[in-house]
C-alpha angles and dihedrals in degrees: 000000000000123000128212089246086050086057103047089049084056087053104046087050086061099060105084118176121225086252093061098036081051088055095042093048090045087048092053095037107239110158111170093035088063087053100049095035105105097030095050086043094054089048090048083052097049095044088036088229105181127246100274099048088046085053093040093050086049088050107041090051093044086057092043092053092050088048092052088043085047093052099042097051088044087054097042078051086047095079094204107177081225134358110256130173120223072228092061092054117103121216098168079079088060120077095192107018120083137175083246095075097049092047087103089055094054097070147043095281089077081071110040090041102046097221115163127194149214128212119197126189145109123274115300099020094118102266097146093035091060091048098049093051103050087043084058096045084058091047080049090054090042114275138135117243142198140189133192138151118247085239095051088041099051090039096049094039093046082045091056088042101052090053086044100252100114100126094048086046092053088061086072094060096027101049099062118091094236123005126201123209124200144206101008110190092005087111135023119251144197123276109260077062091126099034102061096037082051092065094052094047093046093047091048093048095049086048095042100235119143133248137198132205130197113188150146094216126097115235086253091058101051094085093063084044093058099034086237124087091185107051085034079070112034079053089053095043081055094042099054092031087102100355126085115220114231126209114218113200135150125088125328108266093209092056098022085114096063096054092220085159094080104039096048115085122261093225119039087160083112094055116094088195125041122234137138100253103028133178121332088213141032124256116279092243113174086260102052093045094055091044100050089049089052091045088053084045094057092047087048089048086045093043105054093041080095094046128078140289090248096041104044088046085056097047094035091062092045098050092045093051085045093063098030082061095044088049081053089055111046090049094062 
């Protein structure tokens, strides 16, 4: 049974001064509720909420405001080279490629799942930007991410290795929930290339964690890239075990606007230096040089059929000493 002393020491503890509500919030760490308290307090007064929707509002922003902090730290951590939405990206630019086949790397399951992930394609297609965005859709369902260049994750993990801190220098790349490598094949790199990306993709592999590969390199090709044909498979094998591999095509996005698509030409097989314009003619080999002067043999002949005898005698002799003394010529 309560007494009437038991009531006014209820009610004395009730009454907390700003002082002490300022020192509880701090204790339990409650930021933002700190923040939002009074104003929130003199709306809930005005409107006369209840208890428990004065309590559920507190709560539910507290909990918004840790998930934003939460996103924004993950994503400073993140180290993207730029900030790019999955909704940014534009398919219609892809023939193949569609937002169907990246669905599964939009969710958790691209971590529960392990799944890891390739994408091919020539400079501009939108390689980084894909991969961006999918690393901070993990971060968005509450991952941690992280990005690095090929050429930053093989020098900082041969330096290690060469000082003997290898094992504490992998933590960095193992550790995150999903890591994205970029810019495979784009530099050269030193020789233990493949051995010590090998031990961050093994060690993720073994763990589950996805990975994700931009490069302009064809698989075939990895093994020259990486001074190593074997590990560049064994790598591979571990990559696609449970990843898919993406080709990116379509125009460059960097230089779409000025449409050099359809100004380079479609073959550059004949040019000896590459270039974006390149040669207007082909080189003057010995071949090429005896079969343009037949063939301005052959118009001449055609030519002068409609003159007359004189003429054609005339021109007939001239155009027969002409090649006879370019043949001359070439063979020397």
């Amino acid at each position: 049974m309560t007494t009437n002393h038991d009531d006014n020491r209820m009610s004395q503890n009730r009454e907390v001064s700003e002082d002490q509500l300022e020192a509880l919030f701090r204790r339990l760490n409650l930021a933002h509720m700190r923040r939002i308290y009074q104003e929130v307090a003199d709306r809930a007064e005005r409107e006369n909420w209840s208890y428990r929707d004065f309590l559920a509002l507190l709560l539910a922003e507290e909990v918004a405001r840790r998930k934003q902090t939460r996103l924004q730290r993950l994503t400073r951590s993140a180290h993207f080279p730029f900030f790019k939405t999955i909704e940014e990206f534009d398919f219609s630019l892809q023939s193949t490629l569609r937002l169907s086949l990246v669905g599964s790397y939009l969710g958790p399951d691209l971590v529960s799942q392990g799944r890891s992930l390739i994408l091919y394609g020539k400079t501009g297609r939108g390689k980084t930007h894909l991969a961006v965005a999918i690393g901070y859709r993990a971060i968005q369902n509450g991952f941690e991410t992280l990005c690095t260049t090929a050429a930053k994750l093989i020098e900082d993990l041969s330096n290690a290795g060469k000082k003997g801190n290898l094992q504490e220098a992998l933590l960095t790349y193992t550790h995150p929930h999903v890591l994205v490598i970029d810019e495979v094949g784009y530099l050269t790199y030193g020789p233990d290339a493949a051995n010590v990306l090998f031990h961050v993709v093994n060690d993720r592999h073994l763990k589950k964690r996805p990975m994700i590969f931009t490069t302009n390199k064809p698989l075939n090709e990895w093994g020259k890239v990486l001074h190593d044909e074997d590990l560049a498979a064994a790598i591979l094998d571990r990559v696609l075990e449970r990843g898919r591999f993406l080709h990116l095509d379509g125009p460059s996005g960097r230089t779409r606007h000025l449409k050099l698509e359809e100004v380079l030409p479609s073959s550059t097989e004949r040019l000896r230096i590459s270039g974006i314009g390149g040669s207007e003619f082909p080189e003057p080999t010995k071949i090429l040089y005896e079969r343009t002067h037949v063939a301005k043999y052959r118009e001449w002949h055609n030519g002068i059929i409609t003159g007359t005898p004189c003429v054609r005698s005339r021109i007939c002799r001239l155009s027969r000493q002409k090649l006879l003394n370019n043949s001359r010529v070439s063979s020397r």
